[in-house]
Backbone as numpy.savetxt, mean C-alpha at the origin, in Angstrom:
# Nx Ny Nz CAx CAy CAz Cx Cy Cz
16.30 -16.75 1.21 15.33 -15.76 0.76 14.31 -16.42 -0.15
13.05 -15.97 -0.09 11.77 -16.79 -1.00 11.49 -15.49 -1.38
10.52 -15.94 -2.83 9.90 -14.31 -3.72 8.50 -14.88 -3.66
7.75 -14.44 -3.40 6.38 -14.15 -3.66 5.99 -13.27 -4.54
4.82 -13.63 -5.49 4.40 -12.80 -6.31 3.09 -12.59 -6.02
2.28 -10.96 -5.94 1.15 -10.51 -5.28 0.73 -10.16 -6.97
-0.83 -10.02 -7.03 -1.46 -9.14 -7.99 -2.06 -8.55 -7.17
-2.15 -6.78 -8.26 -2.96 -5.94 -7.70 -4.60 -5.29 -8.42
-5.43 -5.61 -7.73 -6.81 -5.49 -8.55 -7.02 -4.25 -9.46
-7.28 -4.30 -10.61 -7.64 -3.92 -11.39 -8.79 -2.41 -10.85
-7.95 -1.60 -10.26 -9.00 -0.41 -9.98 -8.86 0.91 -10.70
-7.94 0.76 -11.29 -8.14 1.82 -12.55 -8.79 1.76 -13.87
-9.54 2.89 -14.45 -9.92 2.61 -16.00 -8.53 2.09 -16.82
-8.71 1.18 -18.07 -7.55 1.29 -18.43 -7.76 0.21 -19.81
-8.13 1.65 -21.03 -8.70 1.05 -22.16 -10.20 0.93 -22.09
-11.21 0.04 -22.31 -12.26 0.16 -22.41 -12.64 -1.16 -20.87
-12.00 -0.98 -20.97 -12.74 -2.18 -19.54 -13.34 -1.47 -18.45
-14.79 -2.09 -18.45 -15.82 -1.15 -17.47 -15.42 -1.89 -15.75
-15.82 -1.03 -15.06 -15.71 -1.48 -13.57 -16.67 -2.60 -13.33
-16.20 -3.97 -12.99 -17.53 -4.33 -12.04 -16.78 -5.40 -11.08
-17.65 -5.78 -10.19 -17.39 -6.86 -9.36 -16.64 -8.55 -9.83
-17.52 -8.35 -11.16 -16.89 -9.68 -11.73 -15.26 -9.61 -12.95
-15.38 -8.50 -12.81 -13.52 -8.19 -13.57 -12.25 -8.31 -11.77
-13.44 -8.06 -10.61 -12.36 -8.32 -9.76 -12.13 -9.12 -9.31
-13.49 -10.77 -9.03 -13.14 -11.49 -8.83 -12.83 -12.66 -9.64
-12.56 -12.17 -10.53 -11.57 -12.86 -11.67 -9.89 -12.90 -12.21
-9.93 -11.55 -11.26 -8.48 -11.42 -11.36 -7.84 -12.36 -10.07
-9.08 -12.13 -8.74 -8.22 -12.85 -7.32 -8.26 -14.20 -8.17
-9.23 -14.48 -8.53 -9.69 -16.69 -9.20 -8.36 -16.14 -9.92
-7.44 -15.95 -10.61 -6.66 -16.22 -11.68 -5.36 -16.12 -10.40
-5.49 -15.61 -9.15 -3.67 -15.40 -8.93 -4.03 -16.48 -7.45
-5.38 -17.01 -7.33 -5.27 -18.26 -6.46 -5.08 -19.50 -6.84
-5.64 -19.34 -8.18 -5.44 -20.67 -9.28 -3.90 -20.76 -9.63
-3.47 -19.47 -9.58 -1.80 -20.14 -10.36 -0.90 -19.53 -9.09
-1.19 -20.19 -7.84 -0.57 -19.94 -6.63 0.08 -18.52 -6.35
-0.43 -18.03 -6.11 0.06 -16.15 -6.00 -0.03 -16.22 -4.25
0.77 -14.96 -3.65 0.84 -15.30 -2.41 -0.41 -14.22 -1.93
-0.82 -12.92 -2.51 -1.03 -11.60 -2.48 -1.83 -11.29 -3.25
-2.99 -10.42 -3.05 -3.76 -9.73 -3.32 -3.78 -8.50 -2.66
-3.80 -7.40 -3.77 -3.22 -6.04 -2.87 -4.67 -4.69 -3.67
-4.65 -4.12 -2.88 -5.53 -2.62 -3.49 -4.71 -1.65 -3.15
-4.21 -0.87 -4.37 -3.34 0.78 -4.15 -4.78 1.60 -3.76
-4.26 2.90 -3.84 -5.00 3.95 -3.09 -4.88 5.32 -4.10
-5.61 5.81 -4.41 -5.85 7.19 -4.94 -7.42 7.86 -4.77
-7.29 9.11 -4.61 -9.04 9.67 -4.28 -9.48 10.40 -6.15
-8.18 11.23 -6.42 -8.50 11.46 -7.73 -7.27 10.77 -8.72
-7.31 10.52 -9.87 -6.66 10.23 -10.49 -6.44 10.26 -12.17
-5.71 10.46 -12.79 -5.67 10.91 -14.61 -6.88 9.80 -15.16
-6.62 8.80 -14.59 -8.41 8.40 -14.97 -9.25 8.11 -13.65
-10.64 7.39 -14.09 -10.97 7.05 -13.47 -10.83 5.79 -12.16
-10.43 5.99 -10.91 -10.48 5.17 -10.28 -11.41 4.30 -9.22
-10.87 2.91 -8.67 -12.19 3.13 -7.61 -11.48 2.48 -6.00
-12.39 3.11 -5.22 -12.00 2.53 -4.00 -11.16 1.52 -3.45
-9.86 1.62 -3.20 -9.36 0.55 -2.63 -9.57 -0.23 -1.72
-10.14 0.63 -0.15 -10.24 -0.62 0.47 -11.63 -1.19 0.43
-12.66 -0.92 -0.37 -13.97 -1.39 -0.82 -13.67 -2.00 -1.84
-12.89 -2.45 -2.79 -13.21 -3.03 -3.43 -12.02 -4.54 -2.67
-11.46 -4.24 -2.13 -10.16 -5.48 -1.08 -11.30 -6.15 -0.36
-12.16 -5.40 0.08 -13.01 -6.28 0.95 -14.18 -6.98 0.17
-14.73 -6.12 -0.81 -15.65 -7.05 -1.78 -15.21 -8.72 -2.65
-13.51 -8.76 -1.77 -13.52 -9.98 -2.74 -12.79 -11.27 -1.63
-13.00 -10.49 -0.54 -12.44 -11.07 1.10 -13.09 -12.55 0.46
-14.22 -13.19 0.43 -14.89 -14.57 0.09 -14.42 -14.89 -1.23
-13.53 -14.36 -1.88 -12.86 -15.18 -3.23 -11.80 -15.52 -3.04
-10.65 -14.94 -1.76 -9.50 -14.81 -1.91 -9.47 -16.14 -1.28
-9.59 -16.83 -0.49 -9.08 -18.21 -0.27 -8.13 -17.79 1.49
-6.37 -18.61 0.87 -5.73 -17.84 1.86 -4.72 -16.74 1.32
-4.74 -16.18 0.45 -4.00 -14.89 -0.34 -4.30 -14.09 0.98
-2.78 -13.47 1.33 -2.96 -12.77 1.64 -3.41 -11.15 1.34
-3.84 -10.38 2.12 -4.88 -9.50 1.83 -3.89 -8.06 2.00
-3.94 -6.96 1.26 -2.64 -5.83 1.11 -3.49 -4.74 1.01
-2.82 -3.22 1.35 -2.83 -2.36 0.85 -1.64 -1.71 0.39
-1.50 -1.38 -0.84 -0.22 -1.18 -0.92 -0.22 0.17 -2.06
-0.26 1.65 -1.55 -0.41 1.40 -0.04 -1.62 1.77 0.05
-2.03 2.55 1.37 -3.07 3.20 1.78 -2.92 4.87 2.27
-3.76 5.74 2.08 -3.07 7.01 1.84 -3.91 7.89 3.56
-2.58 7.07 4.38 -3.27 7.08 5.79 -3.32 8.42 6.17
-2.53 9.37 5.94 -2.24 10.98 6.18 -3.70 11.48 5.54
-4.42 11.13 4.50 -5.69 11.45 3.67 -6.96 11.49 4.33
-6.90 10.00 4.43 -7.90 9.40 5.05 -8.44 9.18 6.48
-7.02 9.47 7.28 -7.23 10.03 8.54 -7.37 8.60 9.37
-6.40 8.52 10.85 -6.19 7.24 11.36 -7.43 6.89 11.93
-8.08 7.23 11.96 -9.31 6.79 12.82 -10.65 6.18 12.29
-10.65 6.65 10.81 -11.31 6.07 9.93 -10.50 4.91 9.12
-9.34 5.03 9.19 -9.12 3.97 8.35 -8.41 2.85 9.35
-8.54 3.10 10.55 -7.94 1.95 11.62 -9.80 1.02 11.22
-10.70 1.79 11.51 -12.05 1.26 11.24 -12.37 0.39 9.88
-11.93 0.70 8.68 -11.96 -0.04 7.49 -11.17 -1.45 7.56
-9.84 -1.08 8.52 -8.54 -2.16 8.25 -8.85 -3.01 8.93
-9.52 -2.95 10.34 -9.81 -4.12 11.13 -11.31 -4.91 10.68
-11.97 -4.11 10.46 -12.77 -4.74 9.61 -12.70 -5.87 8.55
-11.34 -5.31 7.59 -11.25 -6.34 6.63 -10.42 -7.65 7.20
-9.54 -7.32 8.36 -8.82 -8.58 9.05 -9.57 -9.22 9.47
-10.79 -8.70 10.21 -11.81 -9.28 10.99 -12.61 -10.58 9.95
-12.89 -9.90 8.71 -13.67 -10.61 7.84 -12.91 -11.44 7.00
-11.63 -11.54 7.07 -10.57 -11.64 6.39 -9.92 -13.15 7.13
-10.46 -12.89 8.41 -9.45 -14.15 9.59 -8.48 -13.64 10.03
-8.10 -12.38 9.60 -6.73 -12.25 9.98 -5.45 -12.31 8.76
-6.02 -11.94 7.76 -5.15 -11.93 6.81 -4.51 -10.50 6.11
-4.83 -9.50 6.68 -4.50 -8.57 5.99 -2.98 -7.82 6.62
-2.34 -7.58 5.46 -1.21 -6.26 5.96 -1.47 -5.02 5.33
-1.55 -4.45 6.11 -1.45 -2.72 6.06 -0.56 -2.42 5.30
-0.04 -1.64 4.10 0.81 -1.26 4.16 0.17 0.45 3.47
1.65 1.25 4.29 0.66 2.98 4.15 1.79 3.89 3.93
1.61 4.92 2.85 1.95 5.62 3.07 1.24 7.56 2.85
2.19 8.15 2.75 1.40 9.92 2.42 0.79 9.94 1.32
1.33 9.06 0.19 0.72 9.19 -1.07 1.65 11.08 -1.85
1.68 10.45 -3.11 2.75 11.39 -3.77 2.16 12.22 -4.40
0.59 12.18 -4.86 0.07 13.06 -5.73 -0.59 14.42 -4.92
-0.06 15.00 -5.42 -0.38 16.52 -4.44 -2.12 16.54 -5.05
-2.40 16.40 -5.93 -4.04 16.36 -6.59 -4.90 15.70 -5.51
-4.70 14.86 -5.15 -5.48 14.47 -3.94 -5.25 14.96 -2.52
-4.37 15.51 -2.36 -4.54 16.82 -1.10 -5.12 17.63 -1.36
-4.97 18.36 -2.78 -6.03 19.12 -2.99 -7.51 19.17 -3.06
-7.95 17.78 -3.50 -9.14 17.48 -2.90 -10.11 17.46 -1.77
-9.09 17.31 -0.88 -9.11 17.42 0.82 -8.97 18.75 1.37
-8.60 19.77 0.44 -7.89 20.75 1.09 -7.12 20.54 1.76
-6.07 19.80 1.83 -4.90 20.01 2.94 -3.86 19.92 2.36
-2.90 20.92 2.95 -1.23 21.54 2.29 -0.74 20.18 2.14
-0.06 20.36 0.93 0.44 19.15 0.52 1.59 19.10 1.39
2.38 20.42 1.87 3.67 20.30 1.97 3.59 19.72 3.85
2.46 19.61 3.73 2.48 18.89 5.81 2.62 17.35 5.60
2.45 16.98 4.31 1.78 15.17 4.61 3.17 14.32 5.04
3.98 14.77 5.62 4.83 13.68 6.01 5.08 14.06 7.79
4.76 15.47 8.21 4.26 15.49 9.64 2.66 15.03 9.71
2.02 15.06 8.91 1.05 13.93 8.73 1.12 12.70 9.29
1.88 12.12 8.08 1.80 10.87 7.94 1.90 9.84 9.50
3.09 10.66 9.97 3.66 10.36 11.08 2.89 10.29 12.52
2.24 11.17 12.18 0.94 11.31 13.38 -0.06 10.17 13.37
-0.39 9.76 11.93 -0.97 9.14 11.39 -0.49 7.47 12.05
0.27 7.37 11.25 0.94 6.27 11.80 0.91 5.76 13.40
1.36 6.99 14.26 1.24 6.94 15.43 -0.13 6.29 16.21
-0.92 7.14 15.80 -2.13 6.79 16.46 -3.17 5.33 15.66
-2.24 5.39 14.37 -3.24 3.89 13.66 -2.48 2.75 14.58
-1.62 2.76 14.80 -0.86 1.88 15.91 -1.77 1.98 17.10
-1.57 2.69 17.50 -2.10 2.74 19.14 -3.74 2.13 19.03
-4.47 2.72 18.04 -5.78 2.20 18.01 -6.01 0.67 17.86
-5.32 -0.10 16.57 -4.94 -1.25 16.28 -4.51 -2.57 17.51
-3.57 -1.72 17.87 -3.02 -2.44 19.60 -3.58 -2.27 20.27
-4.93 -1.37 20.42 -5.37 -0.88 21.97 -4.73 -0.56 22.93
-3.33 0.20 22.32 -2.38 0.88 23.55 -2.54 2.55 23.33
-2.55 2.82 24.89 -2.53 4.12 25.22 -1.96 5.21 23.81
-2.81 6.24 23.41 -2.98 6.86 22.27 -1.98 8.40 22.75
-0.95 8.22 21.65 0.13 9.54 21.68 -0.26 10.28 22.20
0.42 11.43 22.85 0.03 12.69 23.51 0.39 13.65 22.65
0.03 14.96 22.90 0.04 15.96 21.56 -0.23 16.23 20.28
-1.32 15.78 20.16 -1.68 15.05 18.97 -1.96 16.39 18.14
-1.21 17.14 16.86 -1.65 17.93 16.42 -2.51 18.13 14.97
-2.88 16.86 14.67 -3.54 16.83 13.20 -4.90 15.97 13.41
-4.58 14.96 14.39 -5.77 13.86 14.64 -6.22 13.97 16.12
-6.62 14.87 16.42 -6.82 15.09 18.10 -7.74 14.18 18.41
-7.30 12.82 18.61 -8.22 11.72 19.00 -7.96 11.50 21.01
-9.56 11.46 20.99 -9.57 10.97 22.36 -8.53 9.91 23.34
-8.06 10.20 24.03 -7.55 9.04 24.73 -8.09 7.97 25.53
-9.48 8.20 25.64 -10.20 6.95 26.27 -11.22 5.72 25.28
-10.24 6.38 23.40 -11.31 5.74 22.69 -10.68 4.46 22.22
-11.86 3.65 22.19 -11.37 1.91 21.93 -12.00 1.76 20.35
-10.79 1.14 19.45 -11.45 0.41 18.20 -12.23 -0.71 18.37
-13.42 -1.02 18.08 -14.31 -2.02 18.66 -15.16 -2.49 17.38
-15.23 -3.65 16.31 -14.14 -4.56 17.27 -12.90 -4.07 15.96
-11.78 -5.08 17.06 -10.52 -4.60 16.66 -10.17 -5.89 15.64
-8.82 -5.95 15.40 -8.44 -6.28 14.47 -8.24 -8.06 15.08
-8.42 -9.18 14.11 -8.58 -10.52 14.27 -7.57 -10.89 15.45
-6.28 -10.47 15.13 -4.84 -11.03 15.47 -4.76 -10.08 16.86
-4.45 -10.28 17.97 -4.33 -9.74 19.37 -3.16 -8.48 19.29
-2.03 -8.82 18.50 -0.88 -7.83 18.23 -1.05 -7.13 17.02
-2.82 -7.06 16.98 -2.64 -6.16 15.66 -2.20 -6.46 14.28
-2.52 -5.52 13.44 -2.57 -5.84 11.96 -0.71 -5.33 11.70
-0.18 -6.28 10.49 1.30 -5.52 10.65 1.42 -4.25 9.56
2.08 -3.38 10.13 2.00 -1.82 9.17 3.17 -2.10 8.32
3.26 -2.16 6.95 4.42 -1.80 6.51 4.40 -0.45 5.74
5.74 0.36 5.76 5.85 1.38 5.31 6.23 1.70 3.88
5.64 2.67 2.91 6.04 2.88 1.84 7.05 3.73 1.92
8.16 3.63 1.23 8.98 4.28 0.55 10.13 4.32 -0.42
10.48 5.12 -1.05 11.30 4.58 -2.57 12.40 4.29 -2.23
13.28 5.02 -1.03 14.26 3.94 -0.92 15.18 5.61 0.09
14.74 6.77 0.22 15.58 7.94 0.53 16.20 7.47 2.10
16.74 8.17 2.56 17.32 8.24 3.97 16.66 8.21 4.81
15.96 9.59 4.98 14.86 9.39 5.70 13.83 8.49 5.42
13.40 8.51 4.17 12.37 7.20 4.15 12.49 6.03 5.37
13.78 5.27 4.67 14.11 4.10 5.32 14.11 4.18 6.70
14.45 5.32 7.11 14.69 5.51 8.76 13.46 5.70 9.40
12.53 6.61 8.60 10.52 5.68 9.12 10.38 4.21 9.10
11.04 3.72 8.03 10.53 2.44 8.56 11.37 1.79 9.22
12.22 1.85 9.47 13.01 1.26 10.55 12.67 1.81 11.60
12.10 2.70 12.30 11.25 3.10 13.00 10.28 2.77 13.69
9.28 2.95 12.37 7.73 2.90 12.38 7.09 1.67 12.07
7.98 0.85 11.36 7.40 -0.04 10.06 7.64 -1.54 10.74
6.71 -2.47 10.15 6.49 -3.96 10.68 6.97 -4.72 9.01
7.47 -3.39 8.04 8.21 -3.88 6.74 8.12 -2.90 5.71
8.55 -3.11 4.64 8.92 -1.85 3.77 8.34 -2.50 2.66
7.52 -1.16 1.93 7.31 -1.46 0.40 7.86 -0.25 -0.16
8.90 -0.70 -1.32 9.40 0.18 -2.22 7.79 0.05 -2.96
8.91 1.30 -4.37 8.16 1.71 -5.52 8.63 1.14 -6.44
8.14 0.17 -6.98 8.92 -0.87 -7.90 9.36 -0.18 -9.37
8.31 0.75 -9.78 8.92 1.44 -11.30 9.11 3.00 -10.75
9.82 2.86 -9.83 10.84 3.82 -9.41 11.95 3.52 -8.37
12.49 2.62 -9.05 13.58 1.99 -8.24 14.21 0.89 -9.84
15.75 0.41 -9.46 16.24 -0.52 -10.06 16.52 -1.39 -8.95
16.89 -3.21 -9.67 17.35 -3.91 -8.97 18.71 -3.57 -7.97
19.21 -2.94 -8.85 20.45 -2.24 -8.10 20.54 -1.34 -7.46
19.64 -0.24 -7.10 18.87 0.71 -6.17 18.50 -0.10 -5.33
18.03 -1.09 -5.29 16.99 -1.62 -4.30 17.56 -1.96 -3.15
18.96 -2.93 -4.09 19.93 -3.69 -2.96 20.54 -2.66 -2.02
21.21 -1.39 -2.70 21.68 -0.68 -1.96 20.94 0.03 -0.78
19.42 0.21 -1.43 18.42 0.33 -0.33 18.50 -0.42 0.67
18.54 -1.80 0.33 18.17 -2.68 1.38 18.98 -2.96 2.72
20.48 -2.77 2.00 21.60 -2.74 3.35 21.57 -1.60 3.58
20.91 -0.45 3.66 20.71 0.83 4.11 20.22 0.60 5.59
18.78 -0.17 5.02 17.37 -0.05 5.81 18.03 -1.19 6.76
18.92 -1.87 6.45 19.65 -3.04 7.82 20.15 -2.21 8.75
21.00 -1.31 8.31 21.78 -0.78 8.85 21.14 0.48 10.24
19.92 0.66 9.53 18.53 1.20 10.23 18.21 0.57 11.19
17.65 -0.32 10.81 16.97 -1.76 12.00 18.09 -1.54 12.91
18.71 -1.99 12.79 20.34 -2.28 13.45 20.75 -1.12 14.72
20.51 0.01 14.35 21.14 1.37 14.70 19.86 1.67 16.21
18.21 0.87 15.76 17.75 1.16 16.45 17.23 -0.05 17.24
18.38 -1.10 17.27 18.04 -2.59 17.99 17.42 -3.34 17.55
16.74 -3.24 16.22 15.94 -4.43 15.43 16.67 -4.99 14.98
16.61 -6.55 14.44 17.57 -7.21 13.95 16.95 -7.37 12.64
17.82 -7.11 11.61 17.20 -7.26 10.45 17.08 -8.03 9.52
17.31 -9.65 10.09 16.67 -10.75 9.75 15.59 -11.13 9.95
14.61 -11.32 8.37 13.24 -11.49 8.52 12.09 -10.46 8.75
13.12 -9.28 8.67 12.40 -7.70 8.17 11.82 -7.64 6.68
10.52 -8.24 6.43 9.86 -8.55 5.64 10.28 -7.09 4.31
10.04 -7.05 3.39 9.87 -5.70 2.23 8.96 -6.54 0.72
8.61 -5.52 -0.32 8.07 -6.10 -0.94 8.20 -4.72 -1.85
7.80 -5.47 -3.27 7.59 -4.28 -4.35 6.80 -3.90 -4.86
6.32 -2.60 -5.14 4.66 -2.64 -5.71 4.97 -1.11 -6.13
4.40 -0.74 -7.52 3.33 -1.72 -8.09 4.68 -1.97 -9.75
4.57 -3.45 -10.05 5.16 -3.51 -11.15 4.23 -4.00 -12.46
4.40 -2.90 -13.33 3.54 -2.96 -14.67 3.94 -3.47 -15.86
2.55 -4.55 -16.32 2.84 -5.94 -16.91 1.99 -5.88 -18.38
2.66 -6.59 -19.27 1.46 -6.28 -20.22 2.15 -7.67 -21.22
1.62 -8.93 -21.14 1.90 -9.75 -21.45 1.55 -10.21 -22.94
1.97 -10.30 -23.74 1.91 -10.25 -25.38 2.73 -10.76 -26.16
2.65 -11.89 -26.96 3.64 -12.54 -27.85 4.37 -11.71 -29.08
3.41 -10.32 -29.01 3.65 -9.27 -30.12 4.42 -8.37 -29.52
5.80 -7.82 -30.16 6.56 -6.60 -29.57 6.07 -5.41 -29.93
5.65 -5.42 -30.59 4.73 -3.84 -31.15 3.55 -3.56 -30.74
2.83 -4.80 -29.91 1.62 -4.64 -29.25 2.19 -4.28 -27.65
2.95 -4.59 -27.31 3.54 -4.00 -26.18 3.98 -2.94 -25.90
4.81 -1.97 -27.19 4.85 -0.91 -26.92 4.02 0.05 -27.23
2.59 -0.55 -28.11 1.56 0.14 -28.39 1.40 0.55 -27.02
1.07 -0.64 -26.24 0.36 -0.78 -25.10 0.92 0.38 -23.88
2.48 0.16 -23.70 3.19 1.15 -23.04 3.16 2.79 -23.71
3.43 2.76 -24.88 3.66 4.82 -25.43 2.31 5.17 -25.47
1.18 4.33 -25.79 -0.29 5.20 -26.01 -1.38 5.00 -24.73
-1.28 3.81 -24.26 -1.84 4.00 -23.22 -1.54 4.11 -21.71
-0.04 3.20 -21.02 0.55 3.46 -19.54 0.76 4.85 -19.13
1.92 4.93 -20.62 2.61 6.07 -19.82 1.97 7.68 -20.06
1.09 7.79 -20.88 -0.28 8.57 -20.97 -0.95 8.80 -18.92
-1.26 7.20 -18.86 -2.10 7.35 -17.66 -1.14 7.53 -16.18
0.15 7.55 -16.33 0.74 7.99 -15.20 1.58 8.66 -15.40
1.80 9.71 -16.85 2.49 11.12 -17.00 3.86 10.38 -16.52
4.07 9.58 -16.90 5.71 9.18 -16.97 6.32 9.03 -18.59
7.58 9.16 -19.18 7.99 9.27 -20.02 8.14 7.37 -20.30
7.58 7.19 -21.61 7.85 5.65 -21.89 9.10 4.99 -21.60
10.47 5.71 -21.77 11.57 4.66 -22.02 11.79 4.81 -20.32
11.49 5.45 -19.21 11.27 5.70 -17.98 10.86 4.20 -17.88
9.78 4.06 -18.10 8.49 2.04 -17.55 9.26 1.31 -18.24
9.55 1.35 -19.53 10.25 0.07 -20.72 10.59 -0.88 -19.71
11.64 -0.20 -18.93 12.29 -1.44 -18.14 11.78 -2.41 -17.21
């Protein structure tokens, strides 16, 4: 087993640091310089602060990244709808060489369904549809039948498509539930947990779950890629500047209880 360590760009407000182009490609120069494998953009439309575009700002830094590979982690494909965002993703592989992984899921914040107007309580017959047809577009294989959320044509071609002939690889988000795992053993080309909602010891038990998945449905689950995201860092020789950092400003901006992140 090898660990790779990904950073994820800086697309939230957080403290006084203003948005620009050059806070992002300073973060990719800092995780190509000290060998990082990953460069990733999460996904939110609204958020307790201000956020910005994930896959616009992943692609604004496609010419800094080197060979880092290129992430979404995830992407809020049930939201954004497969047909527009099969169009963003091949794009960035395209411009990319071929470096990007997908990774997608419904996204947890009901606030951004509400934005969209759409019932929060559908996004996982969503998602699934979703999934379905971002595949089929990606591969250029014949597009699901019955399509009840994305009624996409069956004679339509992504053009152009994605760098790599077999397509961009999808991995699936989820924290680690039953069903989760059994989408991606499913659906999924790999799994991203929720890293500060999960323990090391959750994870494992997750992990021979999701074998046992692969397994049940003929995948072999050696070399069934997974990964963790997002884990929150705040590096400081001071212990009191750290938990400044965690009680007044993290756990403020993601309505989680501090001794919850500590770990």
């Amino acid at each position: 087993w090898r660990v790779e360590l990904g950073v994820h760009l800086p697309l939230m407000q957080f403290g006084q640091d203003a948005f620009s182009l050059r806070r992002l490609e300073a973060n990719v120069d800092a995780a190509r310089d000290c060998g990082f494998a990953a460069v990733a953009a999460n996904d939110h439309l609204v958020f307790q602060t201000p956020w910005l575009d994930g896959p616009t700002a992943l692609a604004s830094i496609i010419g800094r990244s080197g060979e880092l590979t290129l992430a979404t982690t995830i992407s809020l494909a049930a939201l954004r709808g497969p047909v527009l965002l099969a169009k963003a993703l091949a794009a960035i592989d395209v411009l990319s060489e071929g470096r990007l992984v997908a990774g997608l899921g419904p996204g947890s914040s009901e606030r951004d369904y509400r934005t969209l107007g759409i019932d929060f309580g559908e996004r996982w017959q969503r998602f699934d549809e979703a999934i379905a047809v971002l595949r089929a577009l990606l591969r250029g294989q014949p597009m699901p039948e019955h399509l009840r959320y994305y009624p996409v044509p069956s004679d339509i071609a992504l053009a152009p498509g994605p760098c790599r002939r077999d397509g961009i690889p999808l991995w699936i988000g989820s924290w680690g539930s039953r069903a989760g795992l059994a989408r991606v053993a499913s659906a999924g080309d790999g799994w991203i947990a929720s890293a500060y909602n999960t323990t090391p010891e959750r994870f494992a038990v997750a992990r021979l779950a999701l074998n046992r998945a692969l397994q049940d449905r003929g995948r072999g689950p050696g070399g069934f890629p997974n990964a963790l995201a997002t884990m929150w860092t705040w590096v400081s020789e001071d212990r009191a500047e750290c938990d400044r950092v965690l009680t007044d400003v993290l756990a403020p901006v993601l309505a989680r209880d501090p001794d919850e992140l500590r770990g």
